[in-house]
C-alpha positions, -999 to +999 in steps of 0.1 A: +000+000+000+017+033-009+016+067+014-004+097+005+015+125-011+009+147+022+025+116+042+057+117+021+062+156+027+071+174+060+065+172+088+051+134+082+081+127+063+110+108+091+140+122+101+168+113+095+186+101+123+219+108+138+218+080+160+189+059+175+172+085+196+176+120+176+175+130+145+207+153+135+193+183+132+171+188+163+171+212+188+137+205+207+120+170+215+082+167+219+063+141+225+024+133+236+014+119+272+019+084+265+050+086+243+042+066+219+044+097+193+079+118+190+085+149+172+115+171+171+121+205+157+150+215+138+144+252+150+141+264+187+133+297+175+088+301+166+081+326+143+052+334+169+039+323+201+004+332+210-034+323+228-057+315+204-092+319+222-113+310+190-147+291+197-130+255+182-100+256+206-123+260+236-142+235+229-117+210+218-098+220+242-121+220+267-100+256+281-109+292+278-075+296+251-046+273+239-011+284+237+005+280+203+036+283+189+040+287+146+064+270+132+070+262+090+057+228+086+097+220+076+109+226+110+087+195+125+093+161+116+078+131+134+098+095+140+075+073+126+059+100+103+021+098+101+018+061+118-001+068+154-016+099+145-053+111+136-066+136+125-093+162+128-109+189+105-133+212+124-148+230+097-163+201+082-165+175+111-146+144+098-120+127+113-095+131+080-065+149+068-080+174+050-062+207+063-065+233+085-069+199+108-058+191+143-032+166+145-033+138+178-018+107+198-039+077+184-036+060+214-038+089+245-057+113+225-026+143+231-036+169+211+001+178+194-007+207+169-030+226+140-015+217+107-026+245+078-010+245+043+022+261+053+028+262+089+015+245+120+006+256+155+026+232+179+013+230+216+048+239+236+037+217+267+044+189+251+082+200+246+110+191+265+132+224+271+170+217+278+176+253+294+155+282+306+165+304+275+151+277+251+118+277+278+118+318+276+119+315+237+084+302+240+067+329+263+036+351+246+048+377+223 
């Protein structure tokens, strides 16, 4: 069975790795609650960081806001690419990749980012910070 097209471009397509537990270029790990799905950015650096308060993200969410951090789609890359994820599209209700869509753990339900044509909005909890200057990097602007 071959991949989508969307499955064979970033971030879906795998690093490559350095070793057996990072990919070369990373500077940030993420991961969901269970584990099970791993991320890493090549970039520590988010071209924004903001509270989105729209009506969707509260009620997905189940919050009054969700922080989010922008990133180019280029700068993600997941270790087993699309495998363990689902998907979500809000405007039309269906549990697919058709973008904007919200992008999860299969298994613990973490919700990991919103994927749009170009960028995504990656949820900085999930990130493992090395130092408080990568942490600081990731306040509101």
């Amino acid at each position: 069975m071959s991949a989508s097209s969307w499955e064979l471009q970033p971030p879906y397509q795998s690093p490559i790795q350095a070793d057996d537990s990072s990919p070369s270029a990373a500077k940030l790990r993420g991961a969901c609650h269970c584990g099970r799905v791993v991320y890493w950015l090549s970039s520590d650096n988010p071209l924004n960081v903001k509270y989105c308060h729209c009506h969707d993200c509260q009620v997905i969410h189940g919050a009054p806001l969700q922080l989010a951090a922008i990133f180019h789609k280029a700068d993600v890359a997941f270790d087993k690419g699309a495998a363990g994820l689902r998907f979500y599209n809000s405007p039309s209700k269906c549990a697919q990749h058709v973008l904007p869509c919200k992008v999860a753990c299969d298994h613990c339900g973490s919700l990991i980012m919103d994927e749009g044509r170009n960028m995504v909005l990656l949820f900085p909890t999930l990130l493992r910070f090395e130092t408080e200057e990568q942490r600081r990097k990731f306040d509101v602007q």
